[in-house]
Backbone as CSV, one residue per row, in Angstrom:
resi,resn,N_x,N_y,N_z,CA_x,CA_y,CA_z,C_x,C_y,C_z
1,UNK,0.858,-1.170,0.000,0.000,0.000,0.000,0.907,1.236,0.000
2,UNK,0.760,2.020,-1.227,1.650,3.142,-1.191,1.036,3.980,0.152
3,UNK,2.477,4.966,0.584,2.156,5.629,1.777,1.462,6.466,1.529
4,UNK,0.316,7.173,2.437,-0.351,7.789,2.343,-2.035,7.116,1.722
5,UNK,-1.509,6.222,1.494,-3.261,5.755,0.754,-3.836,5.195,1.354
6,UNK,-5.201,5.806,1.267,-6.029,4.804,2.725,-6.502,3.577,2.749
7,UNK,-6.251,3.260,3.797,-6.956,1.623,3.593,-8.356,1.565,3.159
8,UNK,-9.026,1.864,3.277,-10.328,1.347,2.463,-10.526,2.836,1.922
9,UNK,-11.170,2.229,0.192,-11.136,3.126,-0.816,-12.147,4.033,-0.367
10,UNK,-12.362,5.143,-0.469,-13.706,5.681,-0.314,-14.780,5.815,-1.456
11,UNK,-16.131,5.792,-1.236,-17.148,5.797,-2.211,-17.205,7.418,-2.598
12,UNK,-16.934,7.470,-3.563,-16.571,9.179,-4.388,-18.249,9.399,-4.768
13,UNK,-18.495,10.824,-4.410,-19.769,10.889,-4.995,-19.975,10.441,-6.359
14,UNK,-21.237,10.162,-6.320,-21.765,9.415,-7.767,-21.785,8.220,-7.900
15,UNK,-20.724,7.539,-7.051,-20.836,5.867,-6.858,-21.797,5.442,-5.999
16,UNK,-22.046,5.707,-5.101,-22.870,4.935,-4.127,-24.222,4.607,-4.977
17,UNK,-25.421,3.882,-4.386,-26.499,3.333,-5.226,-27.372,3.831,-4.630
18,UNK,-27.110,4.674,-3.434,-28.490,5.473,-2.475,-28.019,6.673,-3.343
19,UNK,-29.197,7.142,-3.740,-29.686,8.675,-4.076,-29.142,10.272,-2.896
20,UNK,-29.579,9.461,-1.651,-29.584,10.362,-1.362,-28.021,10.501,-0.331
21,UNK,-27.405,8.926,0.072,-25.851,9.005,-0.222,-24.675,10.030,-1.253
22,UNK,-25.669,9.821,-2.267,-24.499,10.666,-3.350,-24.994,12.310,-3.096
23,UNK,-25.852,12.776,-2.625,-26.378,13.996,-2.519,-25.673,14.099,-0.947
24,UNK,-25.269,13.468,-0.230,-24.671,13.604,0.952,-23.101,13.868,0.830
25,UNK,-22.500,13.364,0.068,-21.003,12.764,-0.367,-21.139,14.236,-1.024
26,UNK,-21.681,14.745,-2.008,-21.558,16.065,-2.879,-21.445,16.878,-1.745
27,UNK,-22.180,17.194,-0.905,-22.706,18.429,0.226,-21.219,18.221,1.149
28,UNK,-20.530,17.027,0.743,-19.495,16.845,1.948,-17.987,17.761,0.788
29,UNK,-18.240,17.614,-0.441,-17.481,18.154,-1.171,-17.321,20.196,-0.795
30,UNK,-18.649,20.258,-0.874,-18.723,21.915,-0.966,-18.996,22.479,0.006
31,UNK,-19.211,21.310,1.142,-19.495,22.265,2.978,-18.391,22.525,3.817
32,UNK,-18.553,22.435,4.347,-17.250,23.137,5.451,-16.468,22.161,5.548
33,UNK,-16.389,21.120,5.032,-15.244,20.291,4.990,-14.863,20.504,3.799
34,UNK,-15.085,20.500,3.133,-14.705,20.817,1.793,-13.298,19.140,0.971
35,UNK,-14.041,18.065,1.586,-13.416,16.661,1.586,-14.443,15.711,2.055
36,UNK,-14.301,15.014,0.642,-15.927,13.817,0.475,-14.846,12.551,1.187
37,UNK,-13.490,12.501,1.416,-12.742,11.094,1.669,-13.413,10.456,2.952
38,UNK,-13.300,11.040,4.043,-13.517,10.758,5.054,-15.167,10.250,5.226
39,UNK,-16.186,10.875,4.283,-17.769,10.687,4.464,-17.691,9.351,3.557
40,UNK,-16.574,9.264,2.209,-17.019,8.459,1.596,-16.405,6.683,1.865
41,UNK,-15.294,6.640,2.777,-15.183,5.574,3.570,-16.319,5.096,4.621
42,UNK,-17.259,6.590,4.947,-18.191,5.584,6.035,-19.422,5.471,5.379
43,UNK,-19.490,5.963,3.855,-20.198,5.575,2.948,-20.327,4.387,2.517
44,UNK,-19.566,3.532,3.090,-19.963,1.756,2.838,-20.882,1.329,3.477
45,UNK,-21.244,2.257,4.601,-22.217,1.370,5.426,-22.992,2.806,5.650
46,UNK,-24.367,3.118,4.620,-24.853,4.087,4.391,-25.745,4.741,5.708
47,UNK,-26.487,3.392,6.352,-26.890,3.624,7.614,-25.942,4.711,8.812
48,UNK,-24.390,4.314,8.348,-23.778,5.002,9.344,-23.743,6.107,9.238
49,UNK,-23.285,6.669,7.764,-23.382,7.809,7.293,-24.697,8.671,7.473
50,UNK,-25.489,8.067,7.086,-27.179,9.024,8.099,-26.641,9.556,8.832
51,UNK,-26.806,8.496,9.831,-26.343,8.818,10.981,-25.446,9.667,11.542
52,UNK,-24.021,10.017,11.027,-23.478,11.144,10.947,-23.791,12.518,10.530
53,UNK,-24.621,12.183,10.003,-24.660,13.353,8.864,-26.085,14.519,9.894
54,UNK,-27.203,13.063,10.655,-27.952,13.380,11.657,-27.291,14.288,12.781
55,UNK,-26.618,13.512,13.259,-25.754,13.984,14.445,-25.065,15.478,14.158
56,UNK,-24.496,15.514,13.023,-23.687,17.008,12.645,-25.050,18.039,12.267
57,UNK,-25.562,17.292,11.596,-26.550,18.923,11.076,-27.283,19.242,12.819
58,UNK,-27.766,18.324,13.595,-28.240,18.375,14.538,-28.008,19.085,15.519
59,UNK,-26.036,18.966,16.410,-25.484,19.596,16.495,-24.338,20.485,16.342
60,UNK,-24.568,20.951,14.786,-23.615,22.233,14.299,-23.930,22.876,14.875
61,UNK,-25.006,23.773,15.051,-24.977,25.468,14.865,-24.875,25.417,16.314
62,UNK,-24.921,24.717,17.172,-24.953,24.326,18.855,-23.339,24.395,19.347
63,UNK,-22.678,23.395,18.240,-21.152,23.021,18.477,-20.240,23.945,17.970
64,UNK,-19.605,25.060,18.546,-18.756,25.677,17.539,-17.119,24.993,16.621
65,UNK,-16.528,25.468,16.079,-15.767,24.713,15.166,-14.653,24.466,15.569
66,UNK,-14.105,25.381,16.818,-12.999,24.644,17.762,-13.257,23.239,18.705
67,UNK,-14.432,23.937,18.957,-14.901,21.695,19.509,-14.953,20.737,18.628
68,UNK,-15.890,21.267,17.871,-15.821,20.206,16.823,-14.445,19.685,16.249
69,UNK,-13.323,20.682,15.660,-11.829,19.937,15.800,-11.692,19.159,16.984
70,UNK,-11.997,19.390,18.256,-11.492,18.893,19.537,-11.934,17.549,19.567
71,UNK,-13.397,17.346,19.054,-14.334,16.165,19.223,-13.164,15.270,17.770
72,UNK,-12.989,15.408,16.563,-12.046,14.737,15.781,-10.892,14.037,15.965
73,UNK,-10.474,15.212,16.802,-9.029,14.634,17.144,-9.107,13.856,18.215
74,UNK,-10.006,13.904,19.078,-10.140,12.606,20.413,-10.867,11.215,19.382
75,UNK,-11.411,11.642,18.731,-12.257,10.283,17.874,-10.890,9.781,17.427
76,UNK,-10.513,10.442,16.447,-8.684,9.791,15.606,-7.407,9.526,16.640
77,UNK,-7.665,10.023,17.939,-6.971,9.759,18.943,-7.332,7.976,19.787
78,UNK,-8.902,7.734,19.651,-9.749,6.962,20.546,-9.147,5.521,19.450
79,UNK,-9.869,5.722,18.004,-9.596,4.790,17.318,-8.058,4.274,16.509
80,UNK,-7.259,5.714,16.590,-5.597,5.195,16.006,-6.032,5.312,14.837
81,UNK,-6.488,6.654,14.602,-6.681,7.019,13.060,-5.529,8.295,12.919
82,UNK,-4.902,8.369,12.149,-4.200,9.843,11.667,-4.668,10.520,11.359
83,UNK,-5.588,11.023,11.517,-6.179,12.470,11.736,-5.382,13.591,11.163
């Protein structure tokens, strides 16, 4: 595995077979992340991705964007992700 490449490929918008997956994966392109990689690895398991996607719109405007880094880096800290 060349360095830097992630272990599991991510689903790039337009691939997935849910409709409203690929309309999620796009919104992850042009929103404040402005990077579909990370949505489109947990885009294999579309249920999860809801679910994320629940949780963030739910509490954004609640969470400001220094926590929200804070909440990432303990998640990529929790699981031994490189963040």
């Amino acid at each position: 595995m060349p360095e830097g490449a992630p272990r599991i490929r991510p689903v790039a918008p337009g691939e997935a077979t849910d409709r409203d997956i690929n309309m999620i994966l796009h919104q992850t392109e042009a929103g404040w992340w402005q990077d579909s990689r990370m949505w489109g690895v947990i885009a294999h398991v579309p249920e999860a991705l809801r679910g994320w996607m629940h949780l963030i719109m739910g509490t954004g405007p609640i969470v400001g964007p220094v926590t929200w880094e804070l909440m990432a880096l303990r998640g990529a800290f929790v699981t031994g992700c490189h963040y």
